[in-house]
C-alpha positions in Angstrom: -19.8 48.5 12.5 -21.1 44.7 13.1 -18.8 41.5 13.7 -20.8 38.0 13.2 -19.6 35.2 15.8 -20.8 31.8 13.4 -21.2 28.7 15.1 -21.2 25.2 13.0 -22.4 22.0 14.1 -22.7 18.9 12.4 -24.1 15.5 14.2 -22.1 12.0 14.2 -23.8 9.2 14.9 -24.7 8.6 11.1 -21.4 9.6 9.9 -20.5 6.7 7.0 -16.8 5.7 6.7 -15.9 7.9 3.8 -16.4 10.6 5.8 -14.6 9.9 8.7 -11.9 9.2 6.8 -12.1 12.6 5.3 -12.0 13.7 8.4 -8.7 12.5 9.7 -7.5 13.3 6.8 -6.9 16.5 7.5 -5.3 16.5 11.2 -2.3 17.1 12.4 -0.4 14.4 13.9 -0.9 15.3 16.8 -4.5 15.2 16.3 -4.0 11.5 15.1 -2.4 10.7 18.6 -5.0 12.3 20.4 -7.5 10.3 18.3 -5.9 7.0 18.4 -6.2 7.5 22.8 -9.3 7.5 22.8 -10.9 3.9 24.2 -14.2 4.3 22.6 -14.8 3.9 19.1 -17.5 6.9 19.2 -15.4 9.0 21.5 -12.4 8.8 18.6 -15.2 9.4 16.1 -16.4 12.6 17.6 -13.1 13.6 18.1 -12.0 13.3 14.5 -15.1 15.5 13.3 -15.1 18.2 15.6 -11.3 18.9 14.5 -12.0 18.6 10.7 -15.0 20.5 11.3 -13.3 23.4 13.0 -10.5 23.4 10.3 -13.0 23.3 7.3 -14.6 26.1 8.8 -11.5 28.3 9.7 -10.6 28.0 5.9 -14.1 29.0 4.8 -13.8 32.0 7.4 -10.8 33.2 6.3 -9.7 31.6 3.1 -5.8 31.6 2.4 -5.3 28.7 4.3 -6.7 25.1 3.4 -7.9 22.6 6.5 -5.0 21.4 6.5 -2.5 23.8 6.6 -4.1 25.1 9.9 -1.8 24.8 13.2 -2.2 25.6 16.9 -0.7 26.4 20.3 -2.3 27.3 23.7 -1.4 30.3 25.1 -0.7 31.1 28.6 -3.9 30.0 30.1 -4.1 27.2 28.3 -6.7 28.0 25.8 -6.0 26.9 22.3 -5.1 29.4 19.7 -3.8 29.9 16.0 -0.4 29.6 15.8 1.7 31.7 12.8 0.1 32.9 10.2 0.0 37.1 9.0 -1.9 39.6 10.3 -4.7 39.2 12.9 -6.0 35.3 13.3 -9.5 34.4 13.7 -10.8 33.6 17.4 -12.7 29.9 17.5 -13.9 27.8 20.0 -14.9 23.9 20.0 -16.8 21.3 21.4 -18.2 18.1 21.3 -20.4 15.6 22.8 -21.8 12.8 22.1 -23.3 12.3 18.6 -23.1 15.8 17.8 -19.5 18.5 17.3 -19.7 22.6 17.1 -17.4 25.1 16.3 -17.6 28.8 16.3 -15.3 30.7 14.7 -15.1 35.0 14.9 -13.0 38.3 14.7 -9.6 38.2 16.4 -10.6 40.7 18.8 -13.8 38.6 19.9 -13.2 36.1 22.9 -15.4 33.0 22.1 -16.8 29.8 24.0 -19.0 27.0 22.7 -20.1 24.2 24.3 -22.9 21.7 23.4 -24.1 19.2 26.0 -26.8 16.2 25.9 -29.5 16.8 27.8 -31.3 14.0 27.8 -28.3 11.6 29.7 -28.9 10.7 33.1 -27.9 13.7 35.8 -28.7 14.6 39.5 -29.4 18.3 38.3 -30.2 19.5 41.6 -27.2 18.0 43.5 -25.0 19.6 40.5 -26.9 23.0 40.7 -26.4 23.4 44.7 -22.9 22.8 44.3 -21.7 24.9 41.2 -24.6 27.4 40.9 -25.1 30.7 42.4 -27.9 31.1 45.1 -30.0 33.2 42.8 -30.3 30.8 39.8 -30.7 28.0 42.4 -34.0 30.1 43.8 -35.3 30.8 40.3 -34.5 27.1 39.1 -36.6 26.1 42.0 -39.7 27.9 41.2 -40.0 25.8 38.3 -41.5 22.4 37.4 -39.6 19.1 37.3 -39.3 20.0 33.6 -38.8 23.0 33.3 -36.2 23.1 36.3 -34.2 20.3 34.2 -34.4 22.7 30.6 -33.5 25.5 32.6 -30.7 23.8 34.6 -28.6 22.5 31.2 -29.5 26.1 29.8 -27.0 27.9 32.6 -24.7 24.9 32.2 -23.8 25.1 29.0 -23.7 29.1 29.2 -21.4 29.0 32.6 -19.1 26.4 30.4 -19.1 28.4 27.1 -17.9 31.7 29.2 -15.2 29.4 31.1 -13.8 28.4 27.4 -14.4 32.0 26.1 -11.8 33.3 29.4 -10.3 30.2 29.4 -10.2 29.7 33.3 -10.7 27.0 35.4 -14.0 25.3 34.9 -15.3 24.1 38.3 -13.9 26.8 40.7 -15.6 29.3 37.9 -19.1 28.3 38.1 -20.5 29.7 41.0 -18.9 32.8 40.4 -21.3 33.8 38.0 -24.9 34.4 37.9 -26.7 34.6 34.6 -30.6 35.7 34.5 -32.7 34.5 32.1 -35.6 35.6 31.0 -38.1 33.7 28.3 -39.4 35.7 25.2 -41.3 34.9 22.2 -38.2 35.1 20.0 -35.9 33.6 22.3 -34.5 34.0 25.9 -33.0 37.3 27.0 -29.9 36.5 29.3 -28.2 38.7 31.4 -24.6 38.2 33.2 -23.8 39.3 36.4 -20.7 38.7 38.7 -16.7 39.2 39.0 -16.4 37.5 35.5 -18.9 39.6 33.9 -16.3 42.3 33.6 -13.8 40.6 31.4 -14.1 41.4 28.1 -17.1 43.1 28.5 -19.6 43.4 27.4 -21.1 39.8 26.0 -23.6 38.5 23.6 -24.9 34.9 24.5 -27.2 32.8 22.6 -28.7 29.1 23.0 -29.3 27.2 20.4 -31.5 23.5 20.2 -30.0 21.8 16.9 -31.4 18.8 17.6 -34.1 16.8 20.0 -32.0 16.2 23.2 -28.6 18.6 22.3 -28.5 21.9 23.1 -25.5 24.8 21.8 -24.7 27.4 24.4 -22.2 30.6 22.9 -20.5 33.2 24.8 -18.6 35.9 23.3 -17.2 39.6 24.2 -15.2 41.9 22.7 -11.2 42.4 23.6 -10.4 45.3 21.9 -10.8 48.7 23.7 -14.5 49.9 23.5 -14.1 52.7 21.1 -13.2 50.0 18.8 -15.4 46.7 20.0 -17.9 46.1 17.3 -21.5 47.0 18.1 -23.6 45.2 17.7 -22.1 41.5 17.7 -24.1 39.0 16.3 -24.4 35.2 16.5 -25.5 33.3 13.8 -25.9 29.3 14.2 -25.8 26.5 10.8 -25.2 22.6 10.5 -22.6 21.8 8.2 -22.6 19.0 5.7 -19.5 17.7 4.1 -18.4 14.6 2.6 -14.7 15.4 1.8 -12.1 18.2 2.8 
């Protein structure tokens, strides 16, 4: 038995009117609050696609509801969740950042984070690593070159913020709590998880994706269910979406 985690990402900055307006189209009113707070015009933007991407996507994933019938709560954590509906609800995650919005979508019983970050802004990555990372990925990240150091640091970044949204904790106080371990391969990096968090909802599947020159896609996922029952393997596949209307 296999369960696929699928992650979706679409980029913004050439988005043409039409589609935008597809796009708020199908929120909620409270999504049209949310989007109307936001000072910057690319902010709002990003906002608005990353919701009607995550709908469009739920509806293609399940398909007996339509973008937007879709409606949500947070449960006791905090961490947003399907609300109503029969029988067991997909899991999802979303993110955004500038130019570019992800959403991954999976089983019920899978726990899911996604989080996509620009890596070519303008950050102090060593003063960010000795403060939120663990004293073995700041010893490997400093047997590195200036550029490789800077790859490597956004890699554990985006992974340490895509497990925080997968257990929806507390971002900052999470970070240096965990250690990941990564390894480059021909086909990829092989990652490894250690630390207190690494036991809940074991075990996890991570994957990093590049969509684009200066974004990168980080996913964690693990399965909830008891472990005679958690899928094996899990898989995580990663697409862009296109879509002009909803």
């Amino acid at each position: 038995m296999t369960a696929e985690v699928r992650v979706v990402w679409r980029p913004t900055s050439a988005l043409t009117t039409a589609e935008l307006d597809a796009a708020l189209a199908v929120l909620s009113n409270e999504e049209h609050e949310q989007h109307r707070r936001f000072r910057f015009p690319d902010d709002a933007r990003d906002y608005a696609a990353a919701h009607a991407l995550l709908r469009a996507e739920l509806s293609s994933w399940c398909g007996n509801n339509g973008p937007r019938d879709w409606r949500f709560n947070r449960d006791a954590s905090g961490k947003p969740a399907l609300a109503g509906g029969r029988g067991p609800l997909p899991s999802f995650s979303l993110t955004h950042t500038h130019g570019l919005v992800a959403c991954a979508v999976g089983p019920a019983d899978v726990a899911i984070g996604v989080d996509a970050e620009r890596d070519d802004r303008d950050v102090d990555t060593r003063r960010l690593a000795a403060r939120f990372f663990s004293r073995s990925e700041i010893a490997a990240l400093s047997a590195l070159d200036d550029r490789a150091r800077r790859e490597r640091f956004f890699d554990l970044w985006t992974l340490k913020e895509a497990v925080v949204k997968a257990l929806g904790i507390t971002l900052l106080p999470s970070l240096p709590s965990m250690t990941f371990h990564m390894v480059d391969r021909e086909n990829g990096a092989d990652i490894r998880f250690d630390g207190p968090l690494a036991a809940a909802g074991s075990p996890w599947t991570f994957a990093l994706f590049r969509p684009e020159a200066g974004c990168r896609i980080a996913v964690a996922a693990a399965g909830t269910a008891p472990p005679a029952e958690r899928p094996i393997p899990l898989t995580i596949s990663c697409i862009r979406a296109f879509f002009t209307s909803m």
